[in-house]
C-alpha positions in Angstrom: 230.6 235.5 -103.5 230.5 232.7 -101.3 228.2 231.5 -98.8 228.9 231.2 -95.9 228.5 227.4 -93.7 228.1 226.9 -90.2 230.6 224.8 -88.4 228.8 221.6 -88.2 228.5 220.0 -85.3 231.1 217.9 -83.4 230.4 213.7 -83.7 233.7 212.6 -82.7 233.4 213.2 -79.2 232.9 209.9 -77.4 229.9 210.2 -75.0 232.0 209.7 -72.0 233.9 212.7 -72.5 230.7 214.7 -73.1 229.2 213.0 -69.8 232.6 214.2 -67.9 232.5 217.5 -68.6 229.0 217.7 -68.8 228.9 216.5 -64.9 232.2 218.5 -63.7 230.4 221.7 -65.1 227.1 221.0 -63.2 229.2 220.0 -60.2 230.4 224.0 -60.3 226.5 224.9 -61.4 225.2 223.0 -58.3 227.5 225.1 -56.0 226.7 228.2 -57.6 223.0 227.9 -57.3 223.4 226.3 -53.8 221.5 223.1 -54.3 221.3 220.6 -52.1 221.8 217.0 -52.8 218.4 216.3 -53.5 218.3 219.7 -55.3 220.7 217.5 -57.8 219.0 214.2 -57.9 215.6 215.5 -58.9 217.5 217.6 -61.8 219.8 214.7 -63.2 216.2 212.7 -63.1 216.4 210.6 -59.8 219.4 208.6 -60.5 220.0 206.6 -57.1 222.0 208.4 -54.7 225.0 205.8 -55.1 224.9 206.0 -58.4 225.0 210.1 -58.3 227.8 210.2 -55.6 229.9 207.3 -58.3 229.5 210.0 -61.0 230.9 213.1 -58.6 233.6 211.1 -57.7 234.7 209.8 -61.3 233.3 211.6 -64.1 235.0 210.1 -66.5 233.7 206.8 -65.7 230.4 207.5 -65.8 227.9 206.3 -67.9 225.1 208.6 -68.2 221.3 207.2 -70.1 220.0 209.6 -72.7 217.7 211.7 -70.8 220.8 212.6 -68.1 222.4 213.5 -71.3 219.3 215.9 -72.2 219.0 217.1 -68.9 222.6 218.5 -68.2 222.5 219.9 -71.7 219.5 222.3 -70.9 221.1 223.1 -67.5 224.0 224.2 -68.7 222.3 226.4 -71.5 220.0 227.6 -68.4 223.9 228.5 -67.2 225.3 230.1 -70.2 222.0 232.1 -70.8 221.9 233.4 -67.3 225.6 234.8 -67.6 225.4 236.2 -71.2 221.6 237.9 -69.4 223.0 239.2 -66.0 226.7 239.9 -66.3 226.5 240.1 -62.2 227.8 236.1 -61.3 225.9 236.6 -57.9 222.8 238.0 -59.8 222.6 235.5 -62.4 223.2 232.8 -59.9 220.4 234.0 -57.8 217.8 235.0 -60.2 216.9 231.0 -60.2 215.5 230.9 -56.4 213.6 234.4 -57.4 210.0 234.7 -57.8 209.3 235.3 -61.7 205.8 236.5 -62.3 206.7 235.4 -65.9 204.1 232.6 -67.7 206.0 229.7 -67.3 206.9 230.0 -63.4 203.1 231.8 -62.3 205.3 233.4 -59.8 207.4 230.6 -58.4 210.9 230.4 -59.0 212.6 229.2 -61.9 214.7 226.6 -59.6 210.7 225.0 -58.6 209.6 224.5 -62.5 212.8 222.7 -63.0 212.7 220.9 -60.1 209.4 219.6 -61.1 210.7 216.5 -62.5 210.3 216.4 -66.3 212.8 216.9 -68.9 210.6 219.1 -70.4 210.5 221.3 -67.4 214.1 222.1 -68.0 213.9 222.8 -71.7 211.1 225.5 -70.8 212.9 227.2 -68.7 215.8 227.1 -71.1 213.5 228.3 -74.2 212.3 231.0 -71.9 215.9 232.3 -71.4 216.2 231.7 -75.2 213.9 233.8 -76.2 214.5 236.3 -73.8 217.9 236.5 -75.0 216.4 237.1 -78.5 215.1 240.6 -77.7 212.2 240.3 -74.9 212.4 240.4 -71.6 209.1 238.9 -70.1 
């Protein structure tokens, strides 16, 4: 019997190609949750407007630092989580403006923890979903 391997991951992908997509699919995110421009700066972690509106209009050309990297990554899991979690588009898309009376938000929305600046505000959220995705709903 053999065992069985997970696909490793993907290195080949040039980090401009994960910083296009990664910025076209929070582009459809941003519109889905509603947010405002400065909704979107404080997310991608302040990046001056000019420099945001370069990376809307050319993706491709972007060149994104590390931690814009980190942060698009735990929005979009926040995403995927949300859609696999509430099936409903409109629901999933609107439980982030909801109060949560769950640990991490102390009943403010998830959109307000992640919107409190850190990287590490994101990832919360995102290992919240996580584990509630893994069996408990808090």
């Amino acid at each position: 019997m053999s065992a069985v391997l997970a696909p490793k991951p993907r290195t080949d992908i040039p980090n401009a190609q994960l910083a296009a997509a990664g910025l076209r699919a929070f582009g459809r995110i941003a519109q889905a949750w509603g947010l405002s421009v400065d909704e979107q700066l404080r997310l991608l972690g302040q990046p001056p407007r000019s420099t945001f509106f370069a990376w809307r209009k050319q993706p491709e050309k972007a060149a994104l630092p590390r931690d814009t990297l980190e942060r698009l990554s735990n929005l979009l899991g926040i995403y995927k989580s949300l859609q696999i979690l509430l099936p409903d588009p409109a629901a999933a898309d609107a439980w982030v403006r909801q109060p949560n009376g769950a640990a991490p938000f102390g009943g403010g929305t998830a959109l307000a923890r992640m919107l409190a600046g850190n990287v590490s505000d994101l990832n919360l959220v995102r290992r919240y979903l996580d584990g509630v995705r893994g069996g408990g709903w808090a």
